[in-house]
C-alpha positions as CSV (number, residue, x, y, z in Angstrom):
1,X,29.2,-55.2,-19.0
2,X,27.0,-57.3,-22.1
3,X,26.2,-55.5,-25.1
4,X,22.5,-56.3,-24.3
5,X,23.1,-54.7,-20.7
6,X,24.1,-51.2,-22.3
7,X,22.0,-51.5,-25.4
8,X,19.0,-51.7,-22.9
9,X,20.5,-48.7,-20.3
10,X,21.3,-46.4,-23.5
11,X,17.7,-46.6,-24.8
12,X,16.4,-46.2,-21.3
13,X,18.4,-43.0,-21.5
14,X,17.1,-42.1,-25.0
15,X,13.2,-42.8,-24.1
16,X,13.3,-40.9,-20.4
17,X,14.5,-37.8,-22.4
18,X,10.9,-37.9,-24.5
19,X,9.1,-37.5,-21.0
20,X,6.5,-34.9,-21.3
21,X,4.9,-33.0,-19.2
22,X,1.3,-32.0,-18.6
23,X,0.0,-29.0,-19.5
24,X,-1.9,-26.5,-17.6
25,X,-5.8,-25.7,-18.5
26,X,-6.1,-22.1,-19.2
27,X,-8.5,-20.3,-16.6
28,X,-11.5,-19.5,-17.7
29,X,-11.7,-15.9,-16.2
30,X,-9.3,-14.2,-13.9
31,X,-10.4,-12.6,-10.5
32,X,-9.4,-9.9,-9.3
33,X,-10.0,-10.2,-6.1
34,X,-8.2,-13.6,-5.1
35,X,-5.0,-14.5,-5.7
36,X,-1.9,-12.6,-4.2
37,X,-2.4,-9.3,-4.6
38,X,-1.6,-6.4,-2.6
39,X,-4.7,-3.6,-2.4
40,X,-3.5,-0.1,-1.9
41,X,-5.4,1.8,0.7
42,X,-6.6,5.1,0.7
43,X,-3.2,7.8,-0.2
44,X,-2.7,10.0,2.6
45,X,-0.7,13.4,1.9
46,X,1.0,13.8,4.8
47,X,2.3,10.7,6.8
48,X,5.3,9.3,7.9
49,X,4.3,5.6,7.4
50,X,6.5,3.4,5.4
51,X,5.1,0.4,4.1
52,X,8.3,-1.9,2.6
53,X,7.4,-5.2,1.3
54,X,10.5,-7.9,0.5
55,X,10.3,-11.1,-1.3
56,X,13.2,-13.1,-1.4
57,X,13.4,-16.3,-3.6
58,X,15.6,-19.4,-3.3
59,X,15.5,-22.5,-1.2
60,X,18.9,-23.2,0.9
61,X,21.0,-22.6,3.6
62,X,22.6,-19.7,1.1
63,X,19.8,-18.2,0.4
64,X,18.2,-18.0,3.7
65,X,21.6,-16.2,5.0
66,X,21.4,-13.9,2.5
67,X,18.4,-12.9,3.1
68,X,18.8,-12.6,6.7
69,X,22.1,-10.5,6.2
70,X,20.0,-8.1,3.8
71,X,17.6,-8.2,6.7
72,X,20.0,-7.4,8.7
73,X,21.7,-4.6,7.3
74,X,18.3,-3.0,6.6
């Protein structure tokens, strides 16, 4: 390979790792009301409801079997 060749590649390198991101704009106000929130009903005293909520993260072939085994198993 030239010099010139690698010069040019190794300050490619250098300048790509001086990328920079944008920033987020702060919100102005937050509302309650949207968003993904859950909203508790009413409490009862005496019922045999269960509510269970899962979140599973992770994005894969792995991850999805594991959550389906946990699924499962529950």
């Amino acid at each position: 390979m030239k010099p010139l060749a690698k010069t040019l590649g190794l300050a490619a390198l250098l300048i790509s790792g001086c990328a920079h991101y944008p920033v987020n704009v702060p919100l102005p106000t937050r509302e309650a009301a949207s968003g993904y929130r859950f909203q508790p009903g009413e409490p009862q005293s005496s019922s045999d409801d269960l509510l269970l909520m899962l979140a599973y993260s992770g994005g894969g072939t792995r991850a999805a079997a594991f959550s389906y085994g946990v699924l499962e198993q529950l």
